[in-house]
N, C-alpha and C positions, 0 to 999 in steps of 0.2 A: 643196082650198082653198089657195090661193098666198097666203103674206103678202107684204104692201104695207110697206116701209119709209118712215115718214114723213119730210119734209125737216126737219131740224134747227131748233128752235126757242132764241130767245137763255134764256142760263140753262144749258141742256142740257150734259152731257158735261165735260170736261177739257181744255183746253188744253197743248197741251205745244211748247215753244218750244227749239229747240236750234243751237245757234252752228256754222254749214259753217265749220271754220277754214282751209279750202280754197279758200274764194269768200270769205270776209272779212265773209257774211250772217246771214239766222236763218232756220231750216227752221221753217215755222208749221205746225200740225197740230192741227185741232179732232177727236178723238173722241168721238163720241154712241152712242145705242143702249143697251141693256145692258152693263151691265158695262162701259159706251167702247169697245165692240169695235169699232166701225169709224170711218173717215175720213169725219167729214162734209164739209172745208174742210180746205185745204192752201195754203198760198200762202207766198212772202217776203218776208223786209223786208230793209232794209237797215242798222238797228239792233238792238238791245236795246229801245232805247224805244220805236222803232215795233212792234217783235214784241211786247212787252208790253202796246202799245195795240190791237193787232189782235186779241189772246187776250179783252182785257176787254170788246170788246164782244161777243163770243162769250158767254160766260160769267163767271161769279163764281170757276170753278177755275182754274187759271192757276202754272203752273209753268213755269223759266226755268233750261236751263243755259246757263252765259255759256261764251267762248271760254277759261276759266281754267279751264274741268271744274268749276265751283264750281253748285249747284242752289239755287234760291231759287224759295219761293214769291212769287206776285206779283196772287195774286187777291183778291176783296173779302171772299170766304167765309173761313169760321176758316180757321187755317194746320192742315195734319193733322201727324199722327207721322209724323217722318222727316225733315222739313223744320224746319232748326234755326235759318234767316235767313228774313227776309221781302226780297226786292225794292225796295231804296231804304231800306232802315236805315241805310248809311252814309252816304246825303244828307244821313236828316235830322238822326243822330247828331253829322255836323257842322255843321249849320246852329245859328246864335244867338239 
C-alpha cells in the first residue's frame, strides 16, 4: 500500500518566515504534514510585510525572524511558549 500525500489545505501546518540578509529578502516556508515535517510551499517576498502576509494566508501559524535575529510570532492562532513578541506590537504600542 503506497501512501498518497495530500496537497496542503489553508489552516494546515506552520509558517516560518526568515530574513536572507544576503539578498536583502524573506525565505517563506509553509510546513504541513505531521508534525510540519515537510515543505508544502516555499517562495519569497521582498518584505517582512509581504512575508507575513504570504504566511497568513497559508495558515493561522506564522512565525517571523526579522534581519535583526529578533523571532516574532505573527499569526492569528494563540502565541505558543517561546515566543515573547507578537509581529507588529511595536506599531501598535506606538500608535494614538
Amino acid at each position: 500500500m503506497t501512501t498518497r500525500e495530500r496537497a496542503p489545505r489553508r489552516g494546515d501546518g506552520t509558517a516560518w518566515l526568515v530574513a536572507d540578509r544576503a539578498r536583502g529578502d524573506y525565505l517563506c516556508y509553509w510546513y504541513v504534514g505531521p508534525n510540519d515535517q515537510r515543505v508544502g510551499e516555499r517562495a519569497r517576498a521582498a518584505t517582512a510585510e509581504e512575508a507575513v502576509a504570504w504566511g497568513q494566508v497559508r495558515t493561522t501559524r506564522v512565525r517571523i525572524r526579522t534581519d535583526d535575529g529578533d523571532s516574532y510570532w505573527a499569526g492569528s492562532a494563540p502565541r505558543p511558549e517561546g515566543f515573547s513578541r507578537t509581529w507588529g506590537e511595536a506599531e501598535r504600542e506606538g500608535a494614538c
